[in-house]
KOLDO-79257 format. One line per 2 residues: number of its first residue (from 1); their letters; for each residue x, y, z of C-alpha. Coordinates in steps of 0.25 Angstrom, whole numbers. Layout:
NUM	a	X Y Z ~ ... .
//
This chain:
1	xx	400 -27 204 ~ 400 -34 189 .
3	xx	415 -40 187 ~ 427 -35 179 .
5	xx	425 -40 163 ~ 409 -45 165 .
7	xx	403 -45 151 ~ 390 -38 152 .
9	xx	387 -40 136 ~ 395 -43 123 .
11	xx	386 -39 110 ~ 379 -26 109 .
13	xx	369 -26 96 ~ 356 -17 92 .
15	xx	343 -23 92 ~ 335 -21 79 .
17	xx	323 -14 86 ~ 316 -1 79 .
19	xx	304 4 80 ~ 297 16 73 .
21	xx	291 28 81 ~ 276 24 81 .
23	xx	270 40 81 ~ 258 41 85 .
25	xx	248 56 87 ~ 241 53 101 .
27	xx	227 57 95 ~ 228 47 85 .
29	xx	229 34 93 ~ 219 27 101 .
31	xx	215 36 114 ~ 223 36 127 .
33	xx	213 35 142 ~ 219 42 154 .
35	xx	211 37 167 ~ 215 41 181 .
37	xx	213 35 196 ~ 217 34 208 .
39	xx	225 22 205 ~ 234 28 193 .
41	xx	231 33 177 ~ 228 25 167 .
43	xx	230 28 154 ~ 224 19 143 .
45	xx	220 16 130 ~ 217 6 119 .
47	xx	227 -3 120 ~ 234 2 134 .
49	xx	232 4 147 ~ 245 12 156 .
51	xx	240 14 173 ~ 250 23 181 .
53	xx	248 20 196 ~ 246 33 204 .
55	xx	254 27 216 ~ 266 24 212 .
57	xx	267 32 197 ~ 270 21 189 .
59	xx	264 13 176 ~ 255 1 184 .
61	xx	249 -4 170 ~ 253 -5 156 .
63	xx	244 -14 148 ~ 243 -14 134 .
65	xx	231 -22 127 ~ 228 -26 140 .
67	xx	241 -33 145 ~ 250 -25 155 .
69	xx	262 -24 152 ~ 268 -22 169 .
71	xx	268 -33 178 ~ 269 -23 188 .
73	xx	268 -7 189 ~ 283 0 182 .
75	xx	289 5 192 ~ 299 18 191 .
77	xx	313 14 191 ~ 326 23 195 .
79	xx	336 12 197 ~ 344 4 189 .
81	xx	355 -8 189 ~ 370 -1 194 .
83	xx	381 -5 184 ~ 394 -7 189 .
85	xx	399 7 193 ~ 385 9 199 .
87	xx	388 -2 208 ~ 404 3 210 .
89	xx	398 17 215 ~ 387 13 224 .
91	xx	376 16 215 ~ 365 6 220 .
93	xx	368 8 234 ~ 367 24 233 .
95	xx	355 24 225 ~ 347 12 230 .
97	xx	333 22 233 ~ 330 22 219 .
99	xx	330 7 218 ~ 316 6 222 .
101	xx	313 20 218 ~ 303 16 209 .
103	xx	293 8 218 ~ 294 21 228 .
105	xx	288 31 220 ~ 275 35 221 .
107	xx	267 46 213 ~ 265 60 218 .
109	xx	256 64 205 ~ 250 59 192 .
111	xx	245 67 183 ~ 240 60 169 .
113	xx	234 70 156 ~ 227 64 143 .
115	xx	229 73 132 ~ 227 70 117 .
117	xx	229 56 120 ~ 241 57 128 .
119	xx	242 51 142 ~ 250 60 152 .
121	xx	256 54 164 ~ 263 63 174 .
123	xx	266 55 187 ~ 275 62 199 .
125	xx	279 50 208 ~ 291 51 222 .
127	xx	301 41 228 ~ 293 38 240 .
129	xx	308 38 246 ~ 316 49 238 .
131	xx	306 57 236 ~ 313 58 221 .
133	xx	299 62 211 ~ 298 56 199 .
135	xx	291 63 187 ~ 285 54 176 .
137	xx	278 59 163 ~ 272 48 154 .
139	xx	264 51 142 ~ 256 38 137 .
141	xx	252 40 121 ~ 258 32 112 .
143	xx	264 26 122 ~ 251 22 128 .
145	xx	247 18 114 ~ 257 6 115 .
147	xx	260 8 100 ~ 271 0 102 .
149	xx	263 -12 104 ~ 257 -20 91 .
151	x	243 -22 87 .
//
């Protein structure tokens, strides 16, 4: 357990970040691909490439302007660090299956839709050892546009 009287910080400040909303009509910007295989869906486009692995569910590459962006596959996560009272109450011990959750789960169905130039994702994936199902919706528009990145 952390000891009486640690300092954990001593100055709490905001940081001057702000950016506006970038709206954008998904018709008007450059066209979004959808491709499926037996390997996974990729959806692409001008500038950006996403691949969803149909094994496990998850995003196995995310490249933009041809560098990717993961060094390895994102991995669902349902675990994190236990503060203090977590540790007091047992917590890690009494919840360690979801520890690893993540590299357990395995997709049960995919389903992805292109319509108006909007990517729809909809994976089902299980805890191979819970048994617990994990329903994920991920739209790809401007988001897959990567607005965000400069030109």
């Amino acid at each position: 357990m952390i000891p009486k009287d640690h300092l954990v910080a001593w100055e709490q400040f905001a940081l001057p970040i702000h950016r506006e909303a970038i709206v954008e009509i998904p018709s008007e910007i450059s066209p979004v691909n959808l491709f499926e295989n037996d390997l996974g869906v990729e959806i692409y486009g001008q500038r950006f490439k996403i691949i969803f692995d149909r094994e496990f569910g998850q995003i196995s590459q995310y490249a933009i302007d041809g560098v990717d962006l993961l060094t390895s596959p994102a991995e669902t996560n349902f675990w994190r660090a236990p503060n203090d009272n977590d540790l007091g109450n047992g917590m890690p011990a009494r919840t360690q299956i979801w520890k690893n959750a993540g590299t357990r789960m395995r997709t049960k169905a995919i389903n992805s839709t292109l319509k108006n130039n909007v990517a729809e994702i909809i994976l089902v994936s299980e805890d191979t050892l819970s048994s617990t199902t994990l329903l994920q919706n991920i739209l790809s528009m401007v988001m897959a546009q990567f607005r965000s990145v400069k030109k």
